[in-house]
Backbone as CSV, one residue per row, in Angstrom:
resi,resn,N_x,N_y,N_z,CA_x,CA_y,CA_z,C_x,C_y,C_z
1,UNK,1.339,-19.275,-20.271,0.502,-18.206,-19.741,0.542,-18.116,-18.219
2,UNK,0.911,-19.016,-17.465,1.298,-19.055,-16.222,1.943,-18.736,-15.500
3,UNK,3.057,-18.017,-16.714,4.683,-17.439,-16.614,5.254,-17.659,-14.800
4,UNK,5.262,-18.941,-14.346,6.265,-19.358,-13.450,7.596,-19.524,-14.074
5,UNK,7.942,-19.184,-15.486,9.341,-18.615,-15.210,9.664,-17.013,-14.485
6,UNK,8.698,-16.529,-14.876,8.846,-14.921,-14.075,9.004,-14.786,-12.488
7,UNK,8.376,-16.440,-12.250,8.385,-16.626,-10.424,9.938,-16.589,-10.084
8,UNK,10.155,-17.772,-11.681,11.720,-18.179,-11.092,12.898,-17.202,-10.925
9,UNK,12.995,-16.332,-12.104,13.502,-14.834,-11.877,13.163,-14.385,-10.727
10,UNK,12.266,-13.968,-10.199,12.329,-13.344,-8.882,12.621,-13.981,-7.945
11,UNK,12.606,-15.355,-7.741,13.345,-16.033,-6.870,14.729,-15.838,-6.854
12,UNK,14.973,-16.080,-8.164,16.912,-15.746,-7.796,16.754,-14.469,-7.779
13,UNK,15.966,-13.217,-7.827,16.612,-12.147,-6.867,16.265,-11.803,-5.554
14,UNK,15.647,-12.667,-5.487,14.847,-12.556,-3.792,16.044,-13.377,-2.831
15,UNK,16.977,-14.452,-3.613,18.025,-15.354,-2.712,19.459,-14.546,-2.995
16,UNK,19.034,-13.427,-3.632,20.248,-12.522,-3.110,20.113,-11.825,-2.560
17,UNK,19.151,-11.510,-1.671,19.004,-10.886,-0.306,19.114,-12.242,0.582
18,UNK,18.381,-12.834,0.378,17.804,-13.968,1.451,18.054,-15.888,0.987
19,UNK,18.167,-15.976,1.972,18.397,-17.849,1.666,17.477,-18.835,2.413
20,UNK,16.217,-17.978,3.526,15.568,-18.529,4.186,14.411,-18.955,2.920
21,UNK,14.276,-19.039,1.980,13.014,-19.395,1.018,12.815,-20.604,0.716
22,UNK,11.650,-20.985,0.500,11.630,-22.358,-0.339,10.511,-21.999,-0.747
23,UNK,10.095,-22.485,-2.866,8.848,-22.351,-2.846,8.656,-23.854,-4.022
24,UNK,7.545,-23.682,-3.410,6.780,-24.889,-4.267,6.104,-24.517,-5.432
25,UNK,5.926,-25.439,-6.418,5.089,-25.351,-7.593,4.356,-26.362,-7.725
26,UNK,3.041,-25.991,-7.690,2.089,-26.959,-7.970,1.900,-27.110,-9.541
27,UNK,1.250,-28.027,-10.495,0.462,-28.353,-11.162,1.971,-28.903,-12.247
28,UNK,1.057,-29.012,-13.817,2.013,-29.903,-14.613,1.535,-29.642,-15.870
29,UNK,2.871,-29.230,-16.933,2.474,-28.429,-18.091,3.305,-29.151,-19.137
30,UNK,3.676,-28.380,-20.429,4.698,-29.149,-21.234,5.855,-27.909,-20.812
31,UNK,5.777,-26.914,-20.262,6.944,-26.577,-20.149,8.190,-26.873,-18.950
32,UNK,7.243,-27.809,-17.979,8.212,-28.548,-16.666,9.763,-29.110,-17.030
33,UNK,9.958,-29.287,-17.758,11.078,-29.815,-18.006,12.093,-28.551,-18.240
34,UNK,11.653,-27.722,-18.979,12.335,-26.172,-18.836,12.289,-25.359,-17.515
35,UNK,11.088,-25.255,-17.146,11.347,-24.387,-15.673,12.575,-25.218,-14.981
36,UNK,12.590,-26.861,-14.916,13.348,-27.274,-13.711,14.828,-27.023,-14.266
37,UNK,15.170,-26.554,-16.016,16.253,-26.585,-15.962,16.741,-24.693,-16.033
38,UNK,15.852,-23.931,-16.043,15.772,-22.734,-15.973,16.017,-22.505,-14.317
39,UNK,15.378,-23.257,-13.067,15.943,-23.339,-12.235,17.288,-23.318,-11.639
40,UNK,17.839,-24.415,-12.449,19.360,-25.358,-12.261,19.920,-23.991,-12.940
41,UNK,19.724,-23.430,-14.091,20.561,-22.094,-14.284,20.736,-21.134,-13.672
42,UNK,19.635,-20.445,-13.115,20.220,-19.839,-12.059,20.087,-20.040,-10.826
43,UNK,20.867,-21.353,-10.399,21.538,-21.667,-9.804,20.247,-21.905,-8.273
44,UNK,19.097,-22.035,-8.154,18.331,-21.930,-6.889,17.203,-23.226,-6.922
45,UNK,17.720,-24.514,-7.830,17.010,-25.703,-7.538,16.978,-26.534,-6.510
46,UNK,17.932,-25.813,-5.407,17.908,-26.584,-3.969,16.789,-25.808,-3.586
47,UNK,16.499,-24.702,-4.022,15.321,-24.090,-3.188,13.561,-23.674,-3.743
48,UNK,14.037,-24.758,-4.901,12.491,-24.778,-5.419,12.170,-26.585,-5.423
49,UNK,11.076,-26.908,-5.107,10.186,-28.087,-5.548,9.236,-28.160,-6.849
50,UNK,9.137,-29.055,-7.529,8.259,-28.775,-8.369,7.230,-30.306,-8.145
51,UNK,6.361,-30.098,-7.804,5.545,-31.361,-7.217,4.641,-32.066,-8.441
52,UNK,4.560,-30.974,-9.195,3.474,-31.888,-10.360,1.744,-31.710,-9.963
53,UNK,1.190,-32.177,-10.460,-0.487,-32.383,-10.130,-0.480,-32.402,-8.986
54,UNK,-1.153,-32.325,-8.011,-1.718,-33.134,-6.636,-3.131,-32.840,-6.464
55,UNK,-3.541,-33.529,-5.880,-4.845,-33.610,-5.284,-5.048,-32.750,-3.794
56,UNK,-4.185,-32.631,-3.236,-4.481,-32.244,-1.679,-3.920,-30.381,-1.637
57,UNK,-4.421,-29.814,-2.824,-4.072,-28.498,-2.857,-4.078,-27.386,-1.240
58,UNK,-5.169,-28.231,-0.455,-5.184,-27.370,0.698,-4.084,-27.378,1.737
59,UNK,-3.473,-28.918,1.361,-2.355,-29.488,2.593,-0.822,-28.531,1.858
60,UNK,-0.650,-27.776,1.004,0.237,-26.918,0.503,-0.323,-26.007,1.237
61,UNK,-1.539,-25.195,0.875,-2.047,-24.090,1.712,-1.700,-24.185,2.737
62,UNK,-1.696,-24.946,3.340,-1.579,-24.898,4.943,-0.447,-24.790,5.195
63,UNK,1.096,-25.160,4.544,2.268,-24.885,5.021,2.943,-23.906,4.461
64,UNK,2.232,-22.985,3.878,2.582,-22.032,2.676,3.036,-20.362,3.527
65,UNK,3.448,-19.706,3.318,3.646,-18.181,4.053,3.115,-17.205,3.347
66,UNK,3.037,-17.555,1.925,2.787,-16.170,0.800,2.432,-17.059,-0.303
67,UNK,1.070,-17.076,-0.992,0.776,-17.251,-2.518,1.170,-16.631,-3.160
68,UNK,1.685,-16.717,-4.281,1.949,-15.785,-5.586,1.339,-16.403,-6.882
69,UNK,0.686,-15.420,-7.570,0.017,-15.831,-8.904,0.461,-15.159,-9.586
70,UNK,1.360,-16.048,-10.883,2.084,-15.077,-11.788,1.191,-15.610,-13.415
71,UNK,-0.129,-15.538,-13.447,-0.714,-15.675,-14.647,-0.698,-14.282,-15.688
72,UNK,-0.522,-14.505,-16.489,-0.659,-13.523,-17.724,-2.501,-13.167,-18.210
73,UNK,-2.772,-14.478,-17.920,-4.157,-14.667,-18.823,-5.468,-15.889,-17.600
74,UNK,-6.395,-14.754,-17.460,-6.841,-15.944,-16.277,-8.236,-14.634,-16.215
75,UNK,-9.214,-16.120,-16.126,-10.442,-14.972,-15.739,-10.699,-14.441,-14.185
76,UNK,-11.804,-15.396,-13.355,-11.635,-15.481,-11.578,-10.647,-16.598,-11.338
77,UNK,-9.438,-16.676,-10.899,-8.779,-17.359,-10.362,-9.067,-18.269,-8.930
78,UNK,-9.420,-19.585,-9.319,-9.887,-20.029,-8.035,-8.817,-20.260,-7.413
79,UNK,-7.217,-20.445,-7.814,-6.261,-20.571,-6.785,-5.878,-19.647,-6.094
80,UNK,-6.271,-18.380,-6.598,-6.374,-17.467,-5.856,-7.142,-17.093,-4.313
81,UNK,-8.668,-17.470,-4.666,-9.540,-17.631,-3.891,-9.464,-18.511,-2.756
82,UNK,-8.728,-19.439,-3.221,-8.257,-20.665,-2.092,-7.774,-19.650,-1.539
83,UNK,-6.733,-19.533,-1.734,-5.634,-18.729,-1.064,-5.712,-18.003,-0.083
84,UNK,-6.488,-16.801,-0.666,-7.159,-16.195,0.433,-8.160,-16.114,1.503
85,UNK,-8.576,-17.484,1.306,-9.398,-18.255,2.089,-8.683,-19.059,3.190
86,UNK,-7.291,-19.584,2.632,-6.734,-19.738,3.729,-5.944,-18.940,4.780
87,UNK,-6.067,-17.922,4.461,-5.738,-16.373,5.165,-3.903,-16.485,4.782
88,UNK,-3.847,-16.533,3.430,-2.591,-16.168,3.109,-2.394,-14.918,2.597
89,UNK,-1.476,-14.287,2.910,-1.189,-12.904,2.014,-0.667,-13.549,0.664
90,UNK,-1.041,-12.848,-0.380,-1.202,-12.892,-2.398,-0.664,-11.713,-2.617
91,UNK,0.161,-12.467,-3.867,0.854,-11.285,-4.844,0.109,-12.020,-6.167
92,UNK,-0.264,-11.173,-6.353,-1.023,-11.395,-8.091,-0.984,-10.591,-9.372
93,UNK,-1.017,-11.129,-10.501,-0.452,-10.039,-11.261,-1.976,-9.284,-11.751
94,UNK,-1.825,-8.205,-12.438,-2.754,-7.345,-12.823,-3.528,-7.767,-14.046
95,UNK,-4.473,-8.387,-13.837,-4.917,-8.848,-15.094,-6.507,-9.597,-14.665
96,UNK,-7.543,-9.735,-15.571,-8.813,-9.968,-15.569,-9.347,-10.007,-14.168
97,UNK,-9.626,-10.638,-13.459,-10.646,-11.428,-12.086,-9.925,-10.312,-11.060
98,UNK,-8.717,-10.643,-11.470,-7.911,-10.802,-10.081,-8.105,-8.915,-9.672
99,UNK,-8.171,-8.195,-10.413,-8.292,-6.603,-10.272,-9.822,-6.378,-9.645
100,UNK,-10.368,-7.186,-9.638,-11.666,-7.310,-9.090,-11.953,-8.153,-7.671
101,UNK,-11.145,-9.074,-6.920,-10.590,-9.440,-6.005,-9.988,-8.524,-5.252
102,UNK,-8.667,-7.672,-5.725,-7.852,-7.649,-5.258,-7.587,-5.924,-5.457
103,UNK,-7.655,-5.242,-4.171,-7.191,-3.852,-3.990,-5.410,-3.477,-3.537
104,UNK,-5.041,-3.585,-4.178,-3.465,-3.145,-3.846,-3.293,-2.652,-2.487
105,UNK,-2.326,-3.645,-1.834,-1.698,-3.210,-0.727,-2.834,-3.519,0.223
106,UNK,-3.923,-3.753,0.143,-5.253,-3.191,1.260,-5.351,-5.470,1.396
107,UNK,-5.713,-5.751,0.556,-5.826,-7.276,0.924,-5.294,-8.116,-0.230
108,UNK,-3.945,-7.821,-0.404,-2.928,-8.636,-1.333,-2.199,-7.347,-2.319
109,UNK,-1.404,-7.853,-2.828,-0.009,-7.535,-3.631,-0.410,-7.169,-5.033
110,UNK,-0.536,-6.265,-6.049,-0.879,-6.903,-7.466,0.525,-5.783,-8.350
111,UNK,0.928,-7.148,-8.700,2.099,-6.662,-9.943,1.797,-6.968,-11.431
112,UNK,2.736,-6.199,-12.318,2.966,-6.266,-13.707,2.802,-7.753,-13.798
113,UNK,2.240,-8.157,-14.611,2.411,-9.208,-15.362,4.066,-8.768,-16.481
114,UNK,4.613,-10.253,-16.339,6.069,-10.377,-16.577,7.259,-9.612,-15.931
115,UNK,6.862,-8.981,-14.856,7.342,-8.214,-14.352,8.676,-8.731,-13.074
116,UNK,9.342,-9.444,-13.522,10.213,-9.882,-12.494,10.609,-9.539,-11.463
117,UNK,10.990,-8.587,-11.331,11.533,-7.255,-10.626,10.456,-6.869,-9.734
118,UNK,9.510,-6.403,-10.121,8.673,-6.094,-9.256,7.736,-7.235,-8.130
119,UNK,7.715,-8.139,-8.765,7.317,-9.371,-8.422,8.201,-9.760,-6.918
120,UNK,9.914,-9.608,-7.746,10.670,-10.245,-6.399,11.041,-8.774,-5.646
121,UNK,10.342,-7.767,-5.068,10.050,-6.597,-4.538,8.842,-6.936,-3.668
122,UNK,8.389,-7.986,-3.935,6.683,-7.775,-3.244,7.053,-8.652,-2.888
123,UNK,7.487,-9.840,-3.097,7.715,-10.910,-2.308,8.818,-10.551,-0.803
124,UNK,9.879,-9.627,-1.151,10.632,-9.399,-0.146,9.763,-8.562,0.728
125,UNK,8.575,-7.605,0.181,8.261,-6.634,1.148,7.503,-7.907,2.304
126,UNK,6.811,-8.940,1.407,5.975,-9.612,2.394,6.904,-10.192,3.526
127,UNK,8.020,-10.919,3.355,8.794,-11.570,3.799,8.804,-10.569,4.935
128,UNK,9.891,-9.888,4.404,10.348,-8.734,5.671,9.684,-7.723,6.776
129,UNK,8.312,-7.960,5.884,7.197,-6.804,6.429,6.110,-7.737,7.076
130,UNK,6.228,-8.805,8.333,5.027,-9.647,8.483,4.201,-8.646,8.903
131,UNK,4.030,-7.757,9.609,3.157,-7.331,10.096,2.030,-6.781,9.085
132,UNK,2.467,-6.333,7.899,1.788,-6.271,6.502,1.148,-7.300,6.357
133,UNK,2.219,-8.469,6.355,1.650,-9.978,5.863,0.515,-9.865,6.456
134,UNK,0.276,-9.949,7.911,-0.348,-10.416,8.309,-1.622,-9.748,7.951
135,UNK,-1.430,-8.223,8.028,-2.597,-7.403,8.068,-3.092,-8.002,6.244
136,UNK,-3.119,-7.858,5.250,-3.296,-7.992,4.011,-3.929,-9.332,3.914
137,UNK,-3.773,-10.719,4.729,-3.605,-12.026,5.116,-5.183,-11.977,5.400
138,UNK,-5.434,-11.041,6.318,-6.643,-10.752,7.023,-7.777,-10.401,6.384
139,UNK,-7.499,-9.460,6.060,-7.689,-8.636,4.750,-8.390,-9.687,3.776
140,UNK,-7.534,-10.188,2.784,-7.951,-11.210,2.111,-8.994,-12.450,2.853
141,UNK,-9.226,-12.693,3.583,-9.505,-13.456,4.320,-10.723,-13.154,4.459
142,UNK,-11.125,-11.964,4.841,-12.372,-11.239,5.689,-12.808,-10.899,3.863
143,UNK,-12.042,-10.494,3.132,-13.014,-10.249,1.747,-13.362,-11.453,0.682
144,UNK,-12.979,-12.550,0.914,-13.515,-14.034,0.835,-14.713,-14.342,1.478
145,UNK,-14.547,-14.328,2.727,-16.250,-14.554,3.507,-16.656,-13.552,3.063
146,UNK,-16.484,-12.235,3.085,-17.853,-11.269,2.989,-18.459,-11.648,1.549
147,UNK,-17.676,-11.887,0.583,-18.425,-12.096,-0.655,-18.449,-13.167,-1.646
148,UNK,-17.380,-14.264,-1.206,-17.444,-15.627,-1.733,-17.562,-16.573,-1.111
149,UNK,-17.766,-16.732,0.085,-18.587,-17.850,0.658,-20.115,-18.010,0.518
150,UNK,-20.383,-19.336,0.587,-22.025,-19.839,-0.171,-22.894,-19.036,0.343
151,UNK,-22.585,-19.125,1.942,-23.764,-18.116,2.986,-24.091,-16.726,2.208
152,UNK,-22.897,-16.450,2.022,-22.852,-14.453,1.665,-23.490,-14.836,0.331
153,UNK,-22.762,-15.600,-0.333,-23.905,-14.992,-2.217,-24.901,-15.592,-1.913
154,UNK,-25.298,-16.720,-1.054,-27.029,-17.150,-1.075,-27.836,-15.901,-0.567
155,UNK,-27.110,-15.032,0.634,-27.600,-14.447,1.466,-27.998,-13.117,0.213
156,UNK,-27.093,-12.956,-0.693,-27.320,-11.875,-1.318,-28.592,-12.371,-2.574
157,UNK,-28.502,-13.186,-2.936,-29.336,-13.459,-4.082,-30.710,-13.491,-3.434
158,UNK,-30.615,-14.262,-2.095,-32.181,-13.851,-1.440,-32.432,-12.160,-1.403
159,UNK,-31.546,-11.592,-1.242,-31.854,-10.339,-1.120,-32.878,-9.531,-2.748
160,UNK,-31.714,-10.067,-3.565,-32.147,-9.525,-4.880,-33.452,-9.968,-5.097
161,UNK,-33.675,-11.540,-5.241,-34.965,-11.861,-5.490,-36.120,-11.204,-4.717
162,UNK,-35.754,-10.783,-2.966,-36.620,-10.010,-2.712,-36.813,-8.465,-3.383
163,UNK,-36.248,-7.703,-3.560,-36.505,-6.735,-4.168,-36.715,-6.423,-5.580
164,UNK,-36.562,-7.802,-6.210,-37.635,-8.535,-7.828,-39.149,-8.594,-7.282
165,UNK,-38.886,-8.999,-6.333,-40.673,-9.522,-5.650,-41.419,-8.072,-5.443
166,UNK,-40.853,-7.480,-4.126,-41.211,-6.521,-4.484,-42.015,-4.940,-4.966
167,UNK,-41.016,-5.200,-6.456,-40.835,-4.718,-7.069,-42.018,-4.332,-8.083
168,UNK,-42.349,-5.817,-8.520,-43.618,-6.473,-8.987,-44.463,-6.465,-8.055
169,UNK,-45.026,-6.041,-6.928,-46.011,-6.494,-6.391,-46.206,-7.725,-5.979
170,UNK,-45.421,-8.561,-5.682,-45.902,-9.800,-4.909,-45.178,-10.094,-3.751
């Protein structure tokens, strides 16, 4: 459901434009042993890592240029949320949370789920287009604090409860 083979497809068409890439894969499934040899097939395992579990998810964030979330099936995506918390520009696919996060083009990327093609299209626009990156980066960034940081939903729930209060008379 994670379909990082769909990543891997668009990687090998993203390294036939380009050879400056490297991307990482976090976490650890039963299908690892296939992605790494789905890699080796077409031919771009010098330019993928596959790291397994880790603990220090932010120390990736931090050396990262572009998140991509290629889930099929996912409610609020908190790797998402990281993400854009660390003011990365996101390509995400179209599906539950993330359409609710995420306004096309305005503060991240959102493609077809299984969509290869389009996937390694958004990845090149980011690449080639920083000034996008950056703006979308921002974007994401500024719509994280405004509405998922603790301050902002405490700040809002005080709000609600005041106008429960009120409401009722007290």
């Amino acid at each position: 459901r994670k379909r990082v083979d769909v990543l891997l497809e668009a990687v090998a068409g993203v390294m036939k434009a380009r050879k400056d890439i490297h991307v990482i894969i976090l976490g650890h499934g039963d299908m690892m042993n296939d992605l790494r040899d789905m890699a080796a097939d077409l031919k771009i395992q010098n330019y993928v890592s596959f790291r397994g579990m880790v603990s220090n998810i932010l120390d990736y964030l931090h050396i990262t240029d572009i998140f991509v979330f290629t889930s099929e099936i996912e409610g609020m995506p908190n790797s998402l949320l990281e993400a854009m918390a660390c003011g990365l520009p996101v390509i995400a696919t179209r599906i539950g949370g993330v359409v609710d996060i995420i306004k096309d083009s305005e503060n991240g990327i959102i493609v077809t789920p299984g969509n290869a093609e389009e996937l390694k299209e958004a990845i090149l626009m980011l690449i080639e287009n920083t000034g996008f990156a950056e703006t979308i980066a921002e974007n994401a960034y500024k719509k994280i604090k405004e509405n998922y940081y603790i301050g902002s939903v405490a700040d809002k729930y005080i709000q609600l409860y005041q106008r429960v209060l009120d409401e009722v008379g007290l």
